[in-house]
C-alpha positions as CSV (number, residue, x, y, z in Angstrom):
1,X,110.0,26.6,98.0
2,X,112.6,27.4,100.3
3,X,110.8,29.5,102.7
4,X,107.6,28.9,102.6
5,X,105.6,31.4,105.7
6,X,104.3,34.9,105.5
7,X,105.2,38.5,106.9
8,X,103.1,41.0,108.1
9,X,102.5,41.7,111.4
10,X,102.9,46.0,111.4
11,X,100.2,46.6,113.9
12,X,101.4,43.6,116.1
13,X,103.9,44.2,119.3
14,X,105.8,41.8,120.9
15,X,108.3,42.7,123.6
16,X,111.7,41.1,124.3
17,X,111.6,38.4,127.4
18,X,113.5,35.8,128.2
19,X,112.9,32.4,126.9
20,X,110.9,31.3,129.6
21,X,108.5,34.4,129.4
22,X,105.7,34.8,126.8
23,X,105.5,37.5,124.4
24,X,102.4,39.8,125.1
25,X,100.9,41.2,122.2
26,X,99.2,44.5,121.3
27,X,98.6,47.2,118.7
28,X,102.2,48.3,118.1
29,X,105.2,47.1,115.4
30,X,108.0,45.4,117.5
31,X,111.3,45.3,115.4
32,X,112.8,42.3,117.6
33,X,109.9,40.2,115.9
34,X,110.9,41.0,112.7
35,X,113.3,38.6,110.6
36,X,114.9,38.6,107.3
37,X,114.5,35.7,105.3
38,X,117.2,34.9,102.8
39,X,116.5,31.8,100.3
40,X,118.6,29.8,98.5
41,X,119.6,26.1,98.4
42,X,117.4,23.5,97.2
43,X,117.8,19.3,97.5
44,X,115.8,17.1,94.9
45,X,116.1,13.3,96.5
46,X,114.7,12.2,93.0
47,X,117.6,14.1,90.8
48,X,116.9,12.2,87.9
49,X,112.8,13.1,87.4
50,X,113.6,16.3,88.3
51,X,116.3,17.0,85.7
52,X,114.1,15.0,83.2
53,X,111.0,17.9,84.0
54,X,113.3,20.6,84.0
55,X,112.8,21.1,87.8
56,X,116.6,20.7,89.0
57,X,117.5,24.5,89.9
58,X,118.7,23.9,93.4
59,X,120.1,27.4,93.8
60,X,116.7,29.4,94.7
61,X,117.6,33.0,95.9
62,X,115.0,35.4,97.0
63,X,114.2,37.3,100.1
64,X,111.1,37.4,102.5
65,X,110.0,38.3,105.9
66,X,109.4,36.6,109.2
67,X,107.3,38.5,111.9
68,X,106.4,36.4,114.9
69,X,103.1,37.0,116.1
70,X,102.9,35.7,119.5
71,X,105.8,33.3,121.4
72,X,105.2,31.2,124.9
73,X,107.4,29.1,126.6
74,X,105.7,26.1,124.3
75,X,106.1,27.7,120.8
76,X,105.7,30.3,118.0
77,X,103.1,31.6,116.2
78,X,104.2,33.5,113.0
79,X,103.1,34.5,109.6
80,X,105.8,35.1,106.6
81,X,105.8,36.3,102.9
82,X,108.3,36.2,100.3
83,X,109.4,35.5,97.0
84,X,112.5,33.3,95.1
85,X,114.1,32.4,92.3
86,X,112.0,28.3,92.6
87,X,113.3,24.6,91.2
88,X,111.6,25.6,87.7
89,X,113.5,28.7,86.8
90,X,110.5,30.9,87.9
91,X,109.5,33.6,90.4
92,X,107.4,32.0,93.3
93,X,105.5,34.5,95.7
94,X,104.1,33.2,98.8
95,X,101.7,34.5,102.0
96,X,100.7,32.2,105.2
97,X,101.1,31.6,108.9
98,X,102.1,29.3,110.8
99,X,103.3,27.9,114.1
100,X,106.7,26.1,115.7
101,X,107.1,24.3,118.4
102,X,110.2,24.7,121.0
103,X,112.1,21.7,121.4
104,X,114.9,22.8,124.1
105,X,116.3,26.0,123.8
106,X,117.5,26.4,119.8
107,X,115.5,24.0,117.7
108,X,111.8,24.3,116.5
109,X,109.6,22.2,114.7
110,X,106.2,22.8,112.6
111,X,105.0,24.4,109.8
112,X,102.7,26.8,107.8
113,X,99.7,27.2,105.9
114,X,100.7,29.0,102.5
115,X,99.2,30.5,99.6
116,X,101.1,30.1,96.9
117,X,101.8,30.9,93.2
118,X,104.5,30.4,90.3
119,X,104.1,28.8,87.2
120,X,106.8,25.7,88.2
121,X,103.6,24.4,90.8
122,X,100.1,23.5,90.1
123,X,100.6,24.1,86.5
124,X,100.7,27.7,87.5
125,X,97.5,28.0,89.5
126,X,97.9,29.8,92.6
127,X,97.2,27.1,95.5
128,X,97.0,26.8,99.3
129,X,99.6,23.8,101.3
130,X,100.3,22.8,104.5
131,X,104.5,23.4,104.7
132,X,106.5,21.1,107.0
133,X,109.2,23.7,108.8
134,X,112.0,23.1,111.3
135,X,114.4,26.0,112.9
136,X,117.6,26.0,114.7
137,X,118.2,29.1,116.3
138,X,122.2,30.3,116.3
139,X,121.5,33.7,118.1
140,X,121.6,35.9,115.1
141,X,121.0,33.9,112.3
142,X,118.4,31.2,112.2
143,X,119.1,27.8,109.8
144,X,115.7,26.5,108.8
145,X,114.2,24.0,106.0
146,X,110.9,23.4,104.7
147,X,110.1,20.2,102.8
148,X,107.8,20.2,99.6
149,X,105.9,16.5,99.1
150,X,105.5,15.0,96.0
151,X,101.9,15.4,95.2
152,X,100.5,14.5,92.2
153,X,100.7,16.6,89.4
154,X,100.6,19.7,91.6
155,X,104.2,19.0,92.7
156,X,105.5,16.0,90.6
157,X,108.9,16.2,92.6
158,X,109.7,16.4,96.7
159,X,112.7,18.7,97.5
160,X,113.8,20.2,100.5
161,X,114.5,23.6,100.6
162,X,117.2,25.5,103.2
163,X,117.3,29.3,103.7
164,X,118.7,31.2,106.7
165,X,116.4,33.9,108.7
166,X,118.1,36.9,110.4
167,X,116.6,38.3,113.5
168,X,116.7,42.0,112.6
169,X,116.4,43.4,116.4
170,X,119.4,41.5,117.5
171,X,121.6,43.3,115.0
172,X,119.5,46.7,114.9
173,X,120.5,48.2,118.4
């Protein structure tokens, strides 16, 4: 999943500060915590099981949304949704939240709590996973990738998805 986090948020606030400030929250929608999400690539490190179970679509588009919830000098706290095109040639829709932490001034590191569904995963049971995430900020557009475990028959292949996030206040002005 190349995205795997949650959006929401409408009813949370967060003002702008500068990276040493925290982001104070309260009952209002802040469009500078709002991101696009746009999916796409995916990485199999086992190519060979995956083309042999028909998992081996490594171009995964889709689109989702990124609203951080609450930011300190320390880290992120977020939750995402979002849906694409997965490794099985199916849709995938996912919920969750999660948190990052800030490793100098660019790159985060953490991960989410997701709810998931499509029939590629869990033999099409809808199921809840911890999501390893990491983020490098480029100012207005965000690289990140999410890693997917191989983990026994609910996900009989690993992969690594990448997807790009675009911070929509710093191009709405």
């Amino acid at each position: 999943m190349p995205g795997i986090c949650a959006a929401g948020g409408a009813g949370i606030h967060a003002s702008v500060k500068s990276s040493d400030q925290v982001r104070h929250t309260d009952s209002r929608f802040d469009l500078n915590a709002l991101e696009l999400n746009v999916y796409g690539l995916a990485y199999h490190p086992d190519r060979e099981t995956a083309r042999r179970l028909q998992v081996d679509n490594e171009i995964n588009p889709g689109l989702g949304l990124h609203y951080e919830l609450t930011e300190s000098p320390r880290g992120i706290s977020f939750a995402e949704a979002g849906a694409y095109y997965d490794c099985g040639r199916n849709w995938a829709k996912f919920v969750g939240l999660g948190y990052q932490f800030k490793l100098g001034g660019r790159l985060r590191i953490g991960g989410a709590i997701a709810a998931m569904h499509s029939k590629t995963y869990n033999g099409g049971v809808g199921f809840v996973a911890m999501i390893p995430l990491i983020t490098y900020d480029l100012g207005r557009i965000k690289l990140n990738a999410v890693h997917l475990p191989k983990f026994g028959d609910h996900n009989k292949v690993a992969a690594w998805g990448f997807y790009v996030s675009i911070p929509l206040g710093r191009w709405v002005r």
